[in-house]
N, CA, C and O atoms as a Maestro MAE file, in Angstrom:
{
 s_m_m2io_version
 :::
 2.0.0
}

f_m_ct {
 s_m_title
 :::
 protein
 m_atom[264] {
  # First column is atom index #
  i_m_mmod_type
  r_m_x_coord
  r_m_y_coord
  r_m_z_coord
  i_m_residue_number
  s_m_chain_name
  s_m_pdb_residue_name
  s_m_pdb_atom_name
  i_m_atomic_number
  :::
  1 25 12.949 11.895 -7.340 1 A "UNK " " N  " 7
  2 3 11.623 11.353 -7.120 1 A "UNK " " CA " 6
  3 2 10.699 12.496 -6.711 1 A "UNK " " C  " 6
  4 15 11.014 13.467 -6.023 1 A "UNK " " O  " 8
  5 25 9.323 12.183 -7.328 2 A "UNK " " N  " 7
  6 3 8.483 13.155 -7.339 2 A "UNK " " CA " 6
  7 2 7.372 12.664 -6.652 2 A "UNK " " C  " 6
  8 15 6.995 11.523 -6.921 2 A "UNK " " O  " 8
  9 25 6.638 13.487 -5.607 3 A "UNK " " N  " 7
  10 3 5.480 12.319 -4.978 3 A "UNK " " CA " 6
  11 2 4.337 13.532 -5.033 3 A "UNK " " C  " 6
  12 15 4.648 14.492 -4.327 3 A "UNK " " O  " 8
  13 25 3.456 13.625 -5.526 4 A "UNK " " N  " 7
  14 3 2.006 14.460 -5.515 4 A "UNK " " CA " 6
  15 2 1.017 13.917 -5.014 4 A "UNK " " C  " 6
  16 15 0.567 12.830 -5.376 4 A "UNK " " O  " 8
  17 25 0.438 14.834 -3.855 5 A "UNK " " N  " 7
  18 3 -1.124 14.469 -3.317 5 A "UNK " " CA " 6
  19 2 -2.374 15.032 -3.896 5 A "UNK " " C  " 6
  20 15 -2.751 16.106 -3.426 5 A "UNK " " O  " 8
  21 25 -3.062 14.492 -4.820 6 A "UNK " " N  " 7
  22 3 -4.118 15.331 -5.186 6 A "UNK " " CA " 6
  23 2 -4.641 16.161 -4.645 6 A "UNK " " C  " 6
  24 15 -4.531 15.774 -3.481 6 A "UNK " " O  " 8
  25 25 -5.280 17.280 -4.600 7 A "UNK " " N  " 7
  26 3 -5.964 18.347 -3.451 7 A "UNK " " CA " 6
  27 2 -7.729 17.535 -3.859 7 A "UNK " " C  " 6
  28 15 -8.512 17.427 -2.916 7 A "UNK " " O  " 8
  29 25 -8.105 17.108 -5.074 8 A "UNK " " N  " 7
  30 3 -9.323 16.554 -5.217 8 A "UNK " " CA " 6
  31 2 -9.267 15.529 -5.376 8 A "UNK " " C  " 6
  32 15 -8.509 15.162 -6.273 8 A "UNK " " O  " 8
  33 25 -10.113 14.384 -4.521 9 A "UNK " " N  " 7
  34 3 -10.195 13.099 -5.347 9 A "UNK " " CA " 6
  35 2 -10.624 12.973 -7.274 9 A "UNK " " C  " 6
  36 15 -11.257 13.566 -8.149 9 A "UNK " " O  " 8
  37 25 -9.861 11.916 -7.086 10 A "UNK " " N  " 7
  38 3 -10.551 11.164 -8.569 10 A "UNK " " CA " 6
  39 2 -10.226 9.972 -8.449 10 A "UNK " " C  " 6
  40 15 -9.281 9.232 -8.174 10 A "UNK " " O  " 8
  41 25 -11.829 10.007 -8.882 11 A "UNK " " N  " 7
  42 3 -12.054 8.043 -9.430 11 A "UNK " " CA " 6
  43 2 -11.905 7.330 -10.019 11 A "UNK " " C  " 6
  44 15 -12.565 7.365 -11.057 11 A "UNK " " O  " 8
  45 25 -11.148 6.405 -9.860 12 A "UNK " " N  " 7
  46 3 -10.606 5.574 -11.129 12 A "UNK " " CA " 6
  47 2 -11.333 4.023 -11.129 12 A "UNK " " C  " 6
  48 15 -11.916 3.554 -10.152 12 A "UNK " " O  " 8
  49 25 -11.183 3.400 -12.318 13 A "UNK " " N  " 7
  50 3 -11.430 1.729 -12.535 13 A "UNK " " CA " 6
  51 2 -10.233 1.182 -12.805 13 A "UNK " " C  " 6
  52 15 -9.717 1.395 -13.902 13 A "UNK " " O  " 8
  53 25 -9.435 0.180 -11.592 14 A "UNK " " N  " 7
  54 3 -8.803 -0.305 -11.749 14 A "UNK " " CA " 6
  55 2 -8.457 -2.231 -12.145 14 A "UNK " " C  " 6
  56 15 -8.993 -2.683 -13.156 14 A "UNK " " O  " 8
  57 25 -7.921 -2.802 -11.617 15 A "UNK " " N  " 7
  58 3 -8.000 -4.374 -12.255 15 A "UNK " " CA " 6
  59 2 -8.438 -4.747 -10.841 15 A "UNK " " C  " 6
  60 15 -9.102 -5.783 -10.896 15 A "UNK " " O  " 8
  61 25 -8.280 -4.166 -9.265 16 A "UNK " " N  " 7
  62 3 -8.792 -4.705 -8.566 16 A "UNK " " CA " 6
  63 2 -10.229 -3.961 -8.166 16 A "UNK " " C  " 6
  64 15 -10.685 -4.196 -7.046 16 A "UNK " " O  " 8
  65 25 -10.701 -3.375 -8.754 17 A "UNK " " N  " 7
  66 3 -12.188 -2.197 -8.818 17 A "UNK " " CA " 6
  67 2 -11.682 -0.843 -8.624 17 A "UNK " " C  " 6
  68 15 -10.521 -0.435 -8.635 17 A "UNK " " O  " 8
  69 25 -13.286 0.050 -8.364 18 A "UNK " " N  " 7
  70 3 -13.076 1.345 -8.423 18 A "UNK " " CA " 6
  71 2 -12.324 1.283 -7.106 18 A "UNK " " C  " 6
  72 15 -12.241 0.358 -6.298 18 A "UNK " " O  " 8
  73 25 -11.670 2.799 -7.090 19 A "UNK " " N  " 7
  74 3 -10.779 3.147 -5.817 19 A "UNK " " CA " 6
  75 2 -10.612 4.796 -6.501 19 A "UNK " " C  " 6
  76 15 -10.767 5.155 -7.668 19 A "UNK " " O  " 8
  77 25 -10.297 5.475 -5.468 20 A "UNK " " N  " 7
  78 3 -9.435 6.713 -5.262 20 A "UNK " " CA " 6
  79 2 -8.236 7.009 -5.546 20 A "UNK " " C  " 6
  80 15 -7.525 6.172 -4.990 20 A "UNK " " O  " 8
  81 25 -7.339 8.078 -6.364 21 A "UNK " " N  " 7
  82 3 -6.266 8.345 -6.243 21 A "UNK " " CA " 6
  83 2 -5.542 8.838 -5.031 21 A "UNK " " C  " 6
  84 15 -5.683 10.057 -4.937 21 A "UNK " " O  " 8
  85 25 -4.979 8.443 -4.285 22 A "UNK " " N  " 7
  86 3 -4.353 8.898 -2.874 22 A "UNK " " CA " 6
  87 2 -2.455 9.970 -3.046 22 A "UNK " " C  " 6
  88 15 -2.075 10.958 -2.419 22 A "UNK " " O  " 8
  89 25 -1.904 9.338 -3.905 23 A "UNK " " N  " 7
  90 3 -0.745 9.705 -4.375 23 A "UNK " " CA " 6
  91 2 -0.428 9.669 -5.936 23 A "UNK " " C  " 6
  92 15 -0.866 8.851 -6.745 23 A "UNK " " O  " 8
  93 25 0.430 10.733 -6.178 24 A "UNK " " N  " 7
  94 3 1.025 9.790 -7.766 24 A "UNK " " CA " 6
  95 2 2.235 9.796 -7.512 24 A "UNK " " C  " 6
  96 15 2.621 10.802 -6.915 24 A "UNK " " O  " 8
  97 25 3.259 8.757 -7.833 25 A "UNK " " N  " 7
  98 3 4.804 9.170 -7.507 25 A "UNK " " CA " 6
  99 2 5.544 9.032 -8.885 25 A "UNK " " C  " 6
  100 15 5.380 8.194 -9.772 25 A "UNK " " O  " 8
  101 25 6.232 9.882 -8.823 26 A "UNK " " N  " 7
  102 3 7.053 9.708 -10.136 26 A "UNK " " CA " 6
  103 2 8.453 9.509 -9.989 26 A "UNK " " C  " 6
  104 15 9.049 10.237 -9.195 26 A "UNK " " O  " 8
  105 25 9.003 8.742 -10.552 27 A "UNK " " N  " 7
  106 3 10.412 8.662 -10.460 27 A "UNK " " CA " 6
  107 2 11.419 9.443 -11.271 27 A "UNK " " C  " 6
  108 15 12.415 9.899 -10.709 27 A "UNK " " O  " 8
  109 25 11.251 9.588 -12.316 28 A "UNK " " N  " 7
  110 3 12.376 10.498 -13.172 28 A "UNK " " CA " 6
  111 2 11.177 10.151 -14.595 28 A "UNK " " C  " 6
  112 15 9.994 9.880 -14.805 28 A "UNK " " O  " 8
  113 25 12.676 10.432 -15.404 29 A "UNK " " N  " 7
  114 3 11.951 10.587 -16.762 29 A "UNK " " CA " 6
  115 2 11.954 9.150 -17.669 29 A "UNK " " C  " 6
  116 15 11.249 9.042 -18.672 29 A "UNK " " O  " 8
  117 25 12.807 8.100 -17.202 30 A "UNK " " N  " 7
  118 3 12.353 6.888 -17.685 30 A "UNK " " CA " 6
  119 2 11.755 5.877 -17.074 30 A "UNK " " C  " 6
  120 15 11.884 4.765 -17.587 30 A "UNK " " O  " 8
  121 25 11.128 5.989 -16.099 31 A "UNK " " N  " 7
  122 3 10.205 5.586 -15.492 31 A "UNK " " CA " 6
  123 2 8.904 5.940 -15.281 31 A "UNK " " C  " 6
  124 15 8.887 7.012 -14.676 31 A "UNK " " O  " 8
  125 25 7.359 5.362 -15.595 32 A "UNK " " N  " 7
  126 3 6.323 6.148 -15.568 32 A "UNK " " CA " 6
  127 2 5.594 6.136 -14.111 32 A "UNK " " C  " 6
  128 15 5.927 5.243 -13.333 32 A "UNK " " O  " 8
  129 25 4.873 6.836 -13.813 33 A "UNK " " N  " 7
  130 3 4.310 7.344 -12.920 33 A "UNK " " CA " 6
  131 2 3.493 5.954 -12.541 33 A "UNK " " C  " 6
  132 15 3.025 5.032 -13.207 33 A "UNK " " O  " 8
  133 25 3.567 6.299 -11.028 34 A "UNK " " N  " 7
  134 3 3.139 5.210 -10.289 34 A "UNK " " CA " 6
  135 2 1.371 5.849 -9.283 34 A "UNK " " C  " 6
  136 15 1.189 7.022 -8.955 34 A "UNK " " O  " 8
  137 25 0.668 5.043 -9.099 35 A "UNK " " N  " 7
  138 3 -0.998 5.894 -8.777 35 A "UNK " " CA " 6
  139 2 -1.058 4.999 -7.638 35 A "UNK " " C  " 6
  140 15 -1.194 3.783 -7.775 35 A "UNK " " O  " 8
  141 25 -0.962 5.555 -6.562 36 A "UNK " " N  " 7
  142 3 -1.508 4.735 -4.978 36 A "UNK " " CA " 6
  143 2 -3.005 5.151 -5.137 36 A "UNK " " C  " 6
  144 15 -3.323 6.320 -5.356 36 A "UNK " " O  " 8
  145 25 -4.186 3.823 -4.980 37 A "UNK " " N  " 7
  146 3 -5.324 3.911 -5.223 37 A "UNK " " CA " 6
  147 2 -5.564 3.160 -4.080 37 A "UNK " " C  " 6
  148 15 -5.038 2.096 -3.755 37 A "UNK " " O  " 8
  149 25 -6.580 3.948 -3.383 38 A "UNK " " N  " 7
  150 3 -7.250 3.005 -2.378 38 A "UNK " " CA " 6
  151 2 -8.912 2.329 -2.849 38 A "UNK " " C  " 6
  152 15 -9.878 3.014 -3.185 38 A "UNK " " O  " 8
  153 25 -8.876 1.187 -2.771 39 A "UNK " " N  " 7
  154 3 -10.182 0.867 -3.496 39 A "UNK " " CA " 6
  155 2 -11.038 0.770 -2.911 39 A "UNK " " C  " 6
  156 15 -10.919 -0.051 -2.001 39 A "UNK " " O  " 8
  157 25 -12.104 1.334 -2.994 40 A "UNK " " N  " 7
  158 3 -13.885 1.469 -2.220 40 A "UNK " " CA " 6
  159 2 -14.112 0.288 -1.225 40 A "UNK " " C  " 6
  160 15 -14.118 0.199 0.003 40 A "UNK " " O  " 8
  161 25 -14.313 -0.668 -2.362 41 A "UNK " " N  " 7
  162 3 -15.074 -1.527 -1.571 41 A "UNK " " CA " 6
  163 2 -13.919 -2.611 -0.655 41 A "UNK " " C  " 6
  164 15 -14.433 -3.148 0.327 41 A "UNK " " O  " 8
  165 25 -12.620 -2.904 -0.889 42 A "UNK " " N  " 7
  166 3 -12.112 -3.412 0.463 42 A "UNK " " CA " 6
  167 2 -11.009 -2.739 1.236 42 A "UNK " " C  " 6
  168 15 -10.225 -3.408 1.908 42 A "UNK " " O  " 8
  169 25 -10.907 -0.988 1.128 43 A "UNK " " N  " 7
  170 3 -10.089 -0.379 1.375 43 A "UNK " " CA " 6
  171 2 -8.514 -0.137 1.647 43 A "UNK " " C  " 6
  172 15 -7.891 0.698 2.301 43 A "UNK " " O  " 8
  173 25 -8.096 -1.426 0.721 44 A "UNK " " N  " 7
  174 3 -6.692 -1.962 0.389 44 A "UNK " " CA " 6
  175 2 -6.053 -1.070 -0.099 44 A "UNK " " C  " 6
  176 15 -6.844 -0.336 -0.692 44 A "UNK " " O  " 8
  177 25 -4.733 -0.601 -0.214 45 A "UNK " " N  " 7
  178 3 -4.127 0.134 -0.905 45 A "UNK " " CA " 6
  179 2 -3.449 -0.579 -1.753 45 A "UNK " " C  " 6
  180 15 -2.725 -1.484 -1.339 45 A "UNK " " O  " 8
  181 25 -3.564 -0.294 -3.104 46 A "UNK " " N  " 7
  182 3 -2.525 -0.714 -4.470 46 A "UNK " " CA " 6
  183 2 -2.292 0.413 -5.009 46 A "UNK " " C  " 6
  184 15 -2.833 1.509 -4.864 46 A "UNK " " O  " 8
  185 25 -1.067 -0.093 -5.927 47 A "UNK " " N  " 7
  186 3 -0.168 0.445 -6.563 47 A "UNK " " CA " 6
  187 2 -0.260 0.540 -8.006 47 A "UNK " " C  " 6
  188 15 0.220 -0.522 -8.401 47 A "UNK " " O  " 8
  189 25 -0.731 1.457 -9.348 48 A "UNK " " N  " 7
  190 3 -0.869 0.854 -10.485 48 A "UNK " " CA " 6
  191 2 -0.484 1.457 -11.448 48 A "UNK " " C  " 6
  192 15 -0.548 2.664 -11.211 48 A "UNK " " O  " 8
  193 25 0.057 1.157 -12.868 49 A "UNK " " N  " 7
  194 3 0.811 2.032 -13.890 49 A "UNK " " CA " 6
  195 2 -0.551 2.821 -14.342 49 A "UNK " " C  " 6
  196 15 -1.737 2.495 -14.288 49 A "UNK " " O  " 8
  197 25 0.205 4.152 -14.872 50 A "UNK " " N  " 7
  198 3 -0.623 4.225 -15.702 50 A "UNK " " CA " 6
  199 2 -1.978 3.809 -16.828 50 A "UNK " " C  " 6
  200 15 -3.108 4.278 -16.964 50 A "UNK " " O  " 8
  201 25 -1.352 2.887 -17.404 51 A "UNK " " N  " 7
  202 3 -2.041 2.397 -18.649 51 A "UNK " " CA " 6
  203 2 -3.028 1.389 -17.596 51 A "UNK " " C  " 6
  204 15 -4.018 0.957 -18.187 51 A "UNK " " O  " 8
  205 25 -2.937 1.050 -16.462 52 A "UNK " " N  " 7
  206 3 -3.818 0.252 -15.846 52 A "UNK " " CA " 6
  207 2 -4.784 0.723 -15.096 52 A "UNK " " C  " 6
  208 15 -5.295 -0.048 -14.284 52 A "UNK " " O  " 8
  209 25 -5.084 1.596 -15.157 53 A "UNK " " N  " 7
  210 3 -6.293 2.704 -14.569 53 A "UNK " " CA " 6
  211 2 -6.930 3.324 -15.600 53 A "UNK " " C  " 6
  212 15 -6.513 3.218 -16.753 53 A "UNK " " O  " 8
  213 25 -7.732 3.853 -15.361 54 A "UNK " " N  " 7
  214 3 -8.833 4.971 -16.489 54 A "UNK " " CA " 6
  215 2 -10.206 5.477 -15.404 54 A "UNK " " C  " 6
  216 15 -11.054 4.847 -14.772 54 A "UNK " " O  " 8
  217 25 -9.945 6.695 -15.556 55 A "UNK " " N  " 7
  218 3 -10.600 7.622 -14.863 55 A "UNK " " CA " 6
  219 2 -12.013 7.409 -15.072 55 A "UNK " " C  " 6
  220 15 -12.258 7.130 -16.246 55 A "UNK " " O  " 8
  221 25 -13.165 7.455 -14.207 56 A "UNK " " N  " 7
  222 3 -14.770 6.851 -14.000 56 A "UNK " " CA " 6
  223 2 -15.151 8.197 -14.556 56 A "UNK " " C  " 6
  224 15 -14.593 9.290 -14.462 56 A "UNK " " O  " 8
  225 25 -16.356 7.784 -15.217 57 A "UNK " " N  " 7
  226 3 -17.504 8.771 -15.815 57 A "UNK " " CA " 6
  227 2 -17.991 9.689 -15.048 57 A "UNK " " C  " 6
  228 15 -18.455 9.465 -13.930 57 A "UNK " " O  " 8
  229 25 -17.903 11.096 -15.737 58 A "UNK " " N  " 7
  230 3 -17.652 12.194 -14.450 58 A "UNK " " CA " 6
  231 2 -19.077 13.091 -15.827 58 A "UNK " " C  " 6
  232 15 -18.604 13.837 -16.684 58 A "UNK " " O  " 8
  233 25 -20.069 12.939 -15.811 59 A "UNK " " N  " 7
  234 3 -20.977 13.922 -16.788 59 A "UNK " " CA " 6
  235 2 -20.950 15.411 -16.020 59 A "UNK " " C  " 6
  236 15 -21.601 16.266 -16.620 59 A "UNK " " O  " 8
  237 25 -20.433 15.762 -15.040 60 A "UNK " " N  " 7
  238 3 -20.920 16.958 -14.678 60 A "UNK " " CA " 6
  239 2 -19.233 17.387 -15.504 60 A "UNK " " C  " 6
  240 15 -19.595 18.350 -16.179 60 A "UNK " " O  " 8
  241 25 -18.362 17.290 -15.675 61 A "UNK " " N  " 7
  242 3 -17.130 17.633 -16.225 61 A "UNK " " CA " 6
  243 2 -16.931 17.120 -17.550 61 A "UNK " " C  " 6
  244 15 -16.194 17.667 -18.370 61 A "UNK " " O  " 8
  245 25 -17.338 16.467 -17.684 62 A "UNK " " N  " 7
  246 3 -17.847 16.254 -19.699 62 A "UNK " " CA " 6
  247 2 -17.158 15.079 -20.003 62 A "UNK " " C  " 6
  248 15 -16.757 14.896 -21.152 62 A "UNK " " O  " 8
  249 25 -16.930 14.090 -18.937 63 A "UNK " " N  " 7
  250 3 -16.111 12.925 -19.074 63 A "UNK " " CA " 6
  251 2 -17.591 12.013 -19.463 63 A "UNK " " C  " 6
  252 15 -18.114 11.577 -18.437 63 A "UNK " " O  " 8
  253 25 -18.089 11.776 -20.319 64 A "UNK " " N  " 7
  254 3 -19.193 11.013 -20.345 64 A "UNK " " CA " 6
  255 2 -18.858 9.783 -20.645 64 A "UNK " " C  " 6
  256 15 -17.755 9.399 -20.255 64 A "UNK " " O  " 8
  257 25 -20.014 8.545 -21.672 65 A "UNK " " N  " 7
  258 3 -19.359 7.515 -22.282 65 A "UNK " " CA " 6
  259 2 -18.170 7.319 -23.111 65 A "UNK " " C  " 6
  260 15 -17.641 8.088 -23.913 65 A "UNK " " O  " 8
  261 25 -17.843 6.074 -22.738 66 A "UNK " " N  " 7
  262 3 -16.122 5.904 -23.460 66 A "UNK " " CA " 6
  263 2 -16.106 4.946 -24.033 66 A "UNK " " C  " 6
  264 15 -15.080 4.591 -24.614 66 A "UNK " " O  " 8
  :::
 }
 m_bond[263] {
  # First column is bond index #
  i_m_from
  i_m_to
  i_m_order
  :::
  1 1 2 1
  2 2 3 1
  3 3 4 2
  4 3 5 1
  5 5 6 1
  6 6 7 1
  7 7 8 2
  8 7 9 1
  9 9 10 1
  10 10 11 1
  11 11 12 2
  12 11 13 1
  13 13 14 1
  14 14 15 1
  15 15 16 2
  16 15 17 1
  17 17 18 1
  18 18 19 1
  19 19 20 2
  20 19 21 1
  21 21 22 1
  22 22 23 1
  23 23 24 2
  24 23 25 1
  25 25 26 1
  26 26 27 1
  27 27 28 2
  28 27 29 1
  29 29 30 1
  30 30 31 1
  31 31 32 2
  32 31 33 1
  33 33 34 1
  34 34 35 1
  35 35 36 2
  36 35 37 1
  37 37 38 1
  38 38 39 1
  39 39 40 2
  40 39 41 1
  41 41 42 1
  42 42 43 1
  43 43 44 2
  44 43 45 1
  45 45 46 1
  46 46 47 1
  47 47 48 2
  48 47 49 1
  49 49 50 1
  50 50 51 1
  51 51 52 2
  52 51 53 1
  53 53 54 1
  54 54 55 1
  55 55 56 2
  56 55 57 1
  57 57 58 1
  58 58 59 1
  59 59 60 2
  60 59 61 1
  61 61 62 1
  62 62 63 1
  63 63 64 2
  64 63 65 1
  65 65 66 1
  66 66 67 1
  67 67 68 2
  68 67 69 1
  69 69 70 1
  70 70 71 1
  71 71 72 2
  72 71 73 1
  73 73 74 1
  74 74 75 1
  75 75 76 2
  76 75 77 1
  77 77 78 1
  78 78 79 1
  79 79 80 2
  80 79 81 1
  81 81 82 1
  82 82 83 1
  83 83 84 2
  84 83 85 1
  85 85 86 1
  86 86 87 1
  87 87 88 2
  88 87 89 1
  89 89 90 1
  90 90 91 1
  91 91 92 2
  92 91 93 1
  93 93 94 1
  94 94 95 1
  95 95 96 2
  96 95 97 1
  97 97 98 1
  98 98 99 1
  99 99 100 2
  100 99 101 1
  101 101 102 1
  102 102 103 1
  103 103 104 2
  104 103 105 1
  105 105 106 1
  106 106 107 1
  107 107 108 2
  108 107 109 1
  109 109 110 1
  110 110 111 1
  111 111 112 2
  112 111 113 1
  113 113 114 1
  114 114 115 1
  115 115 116 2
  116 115 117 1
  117 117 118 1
  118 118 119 1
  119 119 120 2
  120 119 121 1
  121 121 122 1
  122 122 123 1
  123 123 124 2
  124 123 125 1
  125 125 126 1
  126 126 127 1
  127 127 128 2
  128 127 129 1
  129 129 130 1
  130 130 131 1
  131 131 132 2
  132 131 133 1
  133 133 134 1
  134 134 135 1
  135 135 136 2
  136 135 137 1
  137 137 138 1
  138 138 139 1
  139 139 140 2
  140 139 141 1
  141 141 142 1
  142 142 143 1
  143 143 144 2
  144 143 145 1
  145 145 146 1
  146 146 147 1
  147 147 148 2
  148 147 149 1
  149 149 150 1
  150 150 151 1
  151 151 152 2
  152 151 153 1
  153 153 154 1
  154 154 155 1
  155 155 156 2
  156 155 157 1
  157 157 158 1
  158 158 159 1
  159 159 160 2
  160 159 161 1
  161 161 162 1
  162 162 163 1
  163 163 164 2
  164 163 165 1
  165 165 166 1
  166 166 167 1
  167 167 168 2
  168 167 169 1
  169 169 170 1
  170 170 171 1
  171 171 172 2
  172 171 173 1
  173 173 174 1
  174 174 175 1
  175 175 176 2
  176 175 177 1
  177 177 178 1
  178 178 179 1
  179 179 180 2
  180 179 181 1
  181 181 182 1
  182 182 183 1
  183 183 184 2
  184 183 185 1
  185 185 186 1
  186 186 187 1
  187 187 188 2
  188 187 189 1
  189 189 190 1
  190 190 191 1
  191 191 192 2
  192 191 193 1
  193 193 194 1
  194 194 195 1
  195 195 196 2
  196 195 197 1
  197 197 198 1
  198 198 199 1
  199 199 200 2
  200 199 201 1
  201 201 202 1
  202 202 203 1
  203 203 204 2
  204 203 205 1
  205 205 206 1
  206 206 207 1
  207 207 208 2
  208 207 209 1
  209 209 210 1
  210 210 211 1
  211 211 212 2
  212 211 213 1
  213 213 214 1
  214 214 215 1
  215 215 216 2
  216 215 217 1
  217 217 218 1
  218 218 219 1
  219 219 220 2
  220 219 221 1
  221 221 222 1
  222 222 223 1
  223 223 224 2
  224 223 225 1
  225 225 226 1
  226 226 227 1
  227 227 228 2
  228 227 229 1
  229 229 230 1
  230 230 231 1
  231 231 232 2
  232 231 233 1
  233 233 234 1
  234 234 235 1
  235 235 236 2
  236 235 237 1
  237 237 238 1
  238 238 239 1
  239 239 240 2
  240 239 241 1
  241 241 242 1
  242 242 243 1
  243 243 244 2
  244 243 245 1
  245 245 246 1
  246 246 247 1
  247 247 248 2
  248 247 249 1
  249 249 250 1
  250 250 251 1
  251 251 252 2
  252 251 253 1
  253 253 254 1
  254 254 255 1
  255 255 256 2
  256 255 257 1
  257 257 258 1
  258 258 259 1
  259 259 260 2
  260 259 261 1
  261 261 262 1
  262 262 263 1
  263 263 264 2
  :::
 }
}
């Protein structure tokens, strides 16, 4: 098991709103990576796959419309 703390936030849109990446944990190689997100507006911590997040519009880094 692999656990990484971002050194920078990033913002994500998740199924319960925007939130922060706080951790990513990984388990091995057949298992995908897991994203501890704390979300803005009720400062809950969840847990979410991959494919269930997508990173917020960042124009100063060239992440524009999607």
């Amino acid at each position: 098991m692999f656990i990484y703390e971002p050194n920078q936030e990033l913002e994500v849109d998740t199924p319960k709103g925007r939130g922060r990446i706080y951790l990513v944990t990984e388990y091995g190689l057949e298992i995908e990576k897991i994203f501890t997100v704390i979300i803005n507006s009720t400062g809950q911590i969840w847990e979410f796959r991959n494919q269930d997040i997508r990173a917020t519009q960042n124009k100063t880094v060239g992440r524009g419309d999607f």
